[in-house]
BALOBA-1460 file (C-alpha; in Angstrom, 3 decimals):
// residues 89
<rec num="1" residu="x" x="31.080" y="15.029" z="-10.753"/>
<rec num="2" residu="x" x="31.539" y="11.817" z="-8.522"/>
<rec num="3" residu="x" x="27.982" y="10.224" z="-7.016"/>
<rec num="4" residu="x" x="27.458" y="10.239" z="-3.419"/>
<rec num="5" residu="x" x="27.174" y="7.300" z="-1.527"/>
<rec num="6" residu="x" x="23.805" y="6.365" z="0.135"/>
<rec num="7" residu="x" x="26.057" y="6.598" z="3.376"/>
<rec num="8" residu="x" x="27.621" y="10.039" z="2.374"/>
<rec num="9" residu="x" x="23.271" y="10.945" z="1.743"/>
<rec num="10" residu="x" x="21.850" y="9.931" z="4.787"/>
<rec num="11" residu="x" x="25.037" y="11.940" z="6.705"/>
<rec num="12" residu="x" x="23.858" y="15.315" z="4.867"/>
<rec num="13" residu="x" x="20.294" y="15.060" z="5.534"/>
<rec num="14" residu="x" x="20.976" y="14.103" z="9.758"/>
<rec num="15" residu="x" x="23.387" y="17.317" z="9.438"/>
<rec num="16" residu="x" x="20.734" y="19.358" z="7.800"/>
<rec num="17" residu="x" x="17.617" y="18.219" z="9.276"/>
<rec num="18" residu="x" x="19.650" y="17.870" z="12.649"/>
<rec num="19" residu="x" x="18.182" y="14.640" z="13.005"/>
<rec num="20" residu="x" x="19.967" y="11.369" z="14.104"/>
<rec num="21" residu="x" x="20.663" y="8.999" z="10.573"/>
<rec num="22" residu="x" x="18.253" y="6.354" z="12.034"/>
<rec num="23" residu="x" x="15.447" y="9.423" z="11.541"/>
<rec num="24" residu="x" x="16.693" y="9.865" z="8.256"/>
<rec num="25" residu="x" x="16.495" y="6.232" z="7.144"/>
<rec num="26" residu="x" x="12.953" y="5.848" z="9.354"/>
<rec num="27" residu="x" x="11.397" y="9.050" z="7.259"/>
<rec num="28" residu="x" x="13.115" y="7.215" z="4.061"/>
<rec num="29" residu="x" x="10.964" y="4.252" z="4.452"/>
<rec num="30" residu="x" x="8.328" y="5.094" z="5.765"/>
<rec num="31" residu="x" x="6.311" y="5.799" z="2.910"/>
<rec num="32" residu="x" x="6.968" y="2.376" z="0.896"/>
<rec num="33" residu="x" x="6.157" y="0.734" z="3.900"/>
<rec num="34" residu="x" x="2.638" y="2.579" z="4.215"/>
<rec num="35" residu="x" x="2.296" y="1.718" z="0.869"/>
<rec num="36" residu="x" x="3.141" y="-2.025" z="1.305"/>
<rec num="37" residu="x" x="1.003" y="-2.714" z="4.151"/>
<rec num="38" residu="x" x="-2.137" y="-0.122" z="1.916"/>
<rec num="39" residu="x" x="-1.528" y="-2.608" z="-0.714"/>
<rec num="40" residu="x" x="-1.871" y="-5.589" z="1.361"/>
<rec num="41" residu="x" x="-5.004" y="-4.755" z="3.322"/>
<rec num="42" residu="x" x="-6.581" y="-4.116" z="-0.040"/>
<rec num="43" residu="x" x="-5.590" y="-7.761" z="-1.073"/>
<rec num="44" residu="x" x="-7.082" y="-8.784" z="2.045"/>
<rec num="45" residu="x" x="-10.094" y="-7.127" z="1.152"/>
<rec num="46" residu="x" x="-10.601" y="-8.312" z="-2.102"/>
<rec num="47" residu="x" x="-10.089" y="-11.736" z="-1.022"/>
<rec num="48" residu="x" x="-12.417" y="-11.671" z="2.280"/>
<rec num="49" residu="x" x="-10.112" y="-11.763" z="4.550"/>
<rec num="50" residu="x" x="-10.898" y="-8.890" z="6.469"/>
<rec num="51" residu="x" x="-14.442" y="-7.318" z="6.414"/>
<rec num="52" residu="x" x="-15.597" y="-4.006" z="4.851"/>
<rec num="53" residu="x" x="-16.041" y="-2.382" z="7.829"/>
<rec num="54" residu="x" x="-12.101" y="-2.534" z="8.681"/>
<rec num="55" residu="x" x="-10.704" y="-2.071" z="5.159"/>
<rec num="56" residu="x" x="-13.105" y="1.019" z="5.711"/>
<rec num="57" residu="x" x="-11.125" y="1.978" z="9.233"/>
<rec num="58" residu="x" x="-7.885" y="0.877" z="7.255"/>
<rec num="59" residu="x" x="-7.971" y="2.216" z="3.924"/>
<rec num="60" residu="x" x="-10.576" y="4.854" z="4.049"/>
<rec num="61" residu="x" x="-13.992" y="5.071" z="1.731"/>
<rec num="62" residu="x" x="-12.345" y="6.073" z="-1.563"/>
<rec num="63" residu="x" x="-10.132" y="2.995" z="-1.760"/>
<rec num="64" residu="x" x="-12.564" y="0.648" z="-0.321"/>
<rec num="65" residu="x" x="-14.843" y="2.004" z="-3.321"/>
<rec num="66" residu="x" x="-12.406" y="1.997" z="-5.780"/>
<rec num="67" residu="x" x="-11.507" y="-2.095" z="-4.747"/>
<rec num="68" residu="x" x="-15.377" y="-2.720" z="-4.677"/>
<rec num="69" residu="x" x="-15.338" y="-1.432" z="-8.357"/>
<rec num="70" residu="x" x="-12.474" y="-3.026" z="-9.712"/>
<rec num="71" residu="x" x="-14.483" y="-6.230" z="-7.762"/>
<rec num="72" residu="x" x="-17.434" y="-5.859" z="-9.947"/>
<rec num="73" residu="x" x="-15.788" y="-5.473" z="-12.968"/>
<rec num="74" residu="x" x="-13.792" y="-8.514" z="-12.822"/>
<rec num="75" residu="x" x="-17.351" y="-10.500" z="-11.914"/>
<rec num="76" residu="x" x="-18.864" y="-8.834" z="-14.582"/>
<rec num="77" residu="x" x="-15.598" y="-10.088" z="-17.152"/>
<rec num="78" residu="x" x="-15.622" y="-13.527" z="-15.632"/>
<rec num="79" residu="x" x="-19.334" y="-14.472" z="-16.537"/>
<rec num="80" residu="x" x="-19.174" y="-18.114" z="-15.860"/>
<rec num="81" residu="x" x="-16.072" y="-18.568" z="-14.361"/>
<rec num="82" residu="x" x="-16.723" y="-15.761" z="-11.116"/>
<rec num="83" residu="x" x="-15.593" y="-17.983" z="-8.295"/>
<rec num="84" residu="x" x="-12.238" y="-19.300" z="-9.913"/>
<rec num="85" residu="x" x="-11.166" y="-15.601" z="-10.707"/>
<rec num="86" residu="x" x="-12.726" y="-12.966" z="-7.885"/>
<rec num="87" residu="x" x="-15.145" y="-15.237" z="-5.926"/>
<rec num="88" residu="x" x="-17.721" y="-12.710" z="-5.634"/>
<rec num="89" residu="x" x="-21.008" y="-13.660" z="-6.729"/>
């Protein structure tokens, strides 16, 4: 059985959702790109870039808790090199 194009995809699902193929392709990304821009507020986090009260708004209190442990951890592995691997003394 021959593979369907991407093209050939994204034409079945507008037909069956009766949706327009740039609603398709929008509901196609849109999960990678919440979990891009999750990923990167985290980093941003981690690195003090933003403060704990928006990664809070942003990411929500598990994930902020979660970072904050992974945080620790790596202090608590670096001993005596803490600022040149997590900078949080």
């Amino acid at each position: 059985m021959p593979k369907t194009t991407l093209l050939e995809r994204i034409h079945f699902l507008s037909h069956e959702l009766e949706i327009p193929p740039e609603q398709v392709i929008a509901k196609a990304i849109e999960p990678g790109v919440c979990a891009l821009y999750r990923h990167r507020m985290g980093e941003r986090y981690v690195s003090g870039d933003i403060s704990r009260d928006t990664a809070m708004h942003l990411l929500g209190p598990h994930e902020v808790a979660r970072l904050e442990c992974v945080m620790h951890r790596l202090c608590e592995l670096a001993e005596d090199e803490i600022d040149l691997i997590c900078g949080h003394a």
